[in-house]
C-alpha positions in Angstrom: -60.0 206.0 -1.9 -58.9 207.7 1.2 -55.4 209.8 1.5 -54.8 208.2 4.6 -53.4 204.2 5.5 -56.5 201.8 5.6 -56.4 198.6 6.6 -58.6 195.0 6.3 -58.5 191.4 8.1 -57.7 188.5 5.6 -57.4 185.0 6.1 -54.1 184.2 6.7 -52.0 181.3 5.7 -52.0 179.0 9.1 -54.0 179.5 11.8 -51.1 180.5 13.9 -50.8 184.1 12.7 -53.3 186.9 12.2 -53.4 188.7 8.8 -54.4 191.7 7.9 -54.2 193.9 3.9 -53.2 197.8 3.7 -52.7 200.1 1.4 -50.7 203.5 2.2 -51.5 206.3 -0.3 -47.9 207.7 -1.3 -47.0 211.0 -2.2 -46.8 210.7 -6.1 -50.9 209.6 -6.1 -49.9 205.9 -6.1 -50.6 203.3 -3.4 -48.7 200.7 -1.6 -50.4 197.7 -0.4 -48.9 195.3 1.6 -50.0 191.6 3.5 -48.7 191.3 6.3 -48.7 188.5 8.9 -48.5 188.5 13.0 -47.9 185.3 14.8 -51.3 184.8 16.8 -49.9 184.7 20.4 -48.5 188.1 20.0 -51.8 189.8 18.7 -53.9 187.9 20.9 -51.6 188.4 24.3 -51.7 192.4 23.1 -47.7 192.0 23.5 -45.3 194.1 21.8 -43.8 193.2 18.8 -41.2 194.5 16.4 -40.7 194.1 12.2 -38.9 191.0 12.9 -42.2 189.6 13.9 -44.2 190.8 10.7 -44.0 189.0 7.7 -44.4 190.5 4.5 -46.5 187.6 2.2 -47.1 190.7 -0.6 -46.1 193.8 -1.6 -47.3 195.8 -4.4 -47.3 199.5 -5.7 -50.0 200.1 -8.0 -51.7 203.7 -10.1 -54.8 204.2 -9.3 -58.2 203.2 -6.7 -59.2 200.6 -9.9 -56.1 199.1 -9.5 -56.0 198.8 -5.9 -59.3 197.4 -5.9 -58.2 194.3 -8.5 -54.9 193.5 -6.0 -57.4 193.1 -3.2 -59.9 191.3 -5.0 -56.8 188.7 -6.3 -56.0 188.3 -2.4 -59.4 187.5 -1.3 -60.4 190.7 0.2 -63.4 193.1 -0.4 -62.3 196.6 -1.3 -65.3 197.8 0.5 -63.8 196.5 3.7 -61.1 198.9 3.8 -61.3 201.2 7.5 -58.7 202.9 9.5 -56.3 200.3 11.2 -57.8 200.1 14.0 -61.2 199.8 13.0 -59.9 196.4 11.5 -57.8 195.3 15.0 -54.6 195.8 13.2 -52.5 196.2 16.2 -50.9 199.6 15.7 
């Protein structure tokens, strides 16, 4: 697992957002992963958007790399997909 925010494409829940999976190494050795969703139009018009445009569909802390890998897994995503940000598109 890297010490730095990586980041993967998901299927998202309509086809009028983009959705992406990361997980954020924190201080203490635990890692936050989070789903977020971006209306399409925004993400494919490369417009600025704010955190009123995210949506948060899951948030989780979890222990260790193991554990990580199992919250992926339960959302449909391959751990060994994991990149930097924008190696995934995740517009930054």
């Amino acid at each position: 697992m890297s010490n730095a925010l990586v980041s993967a494409r998901r299927e998202s829940r309509s086809s009028d957002s983009c959705a992406w999976v990361w997980v954020f190494p924190l201080r203490d050795g635990t890692f936050r992963i989070s789903t977020v969703e971006i209306p399409q139009h925004l993400v494919s018009e490369d417009a600025c958007f704010g955190e009123e445009d995210i949506e948060r569909v899951y948030v989780a802390t979890v222990a260790t790399p193991e554990d990580v890998d199992d919250v992926l897994r339960d959302l449909g995503v391959d751990p060994d997909s994991l990149d930097a940000p924008w190696k995934s598109e995740f517009p930054l």
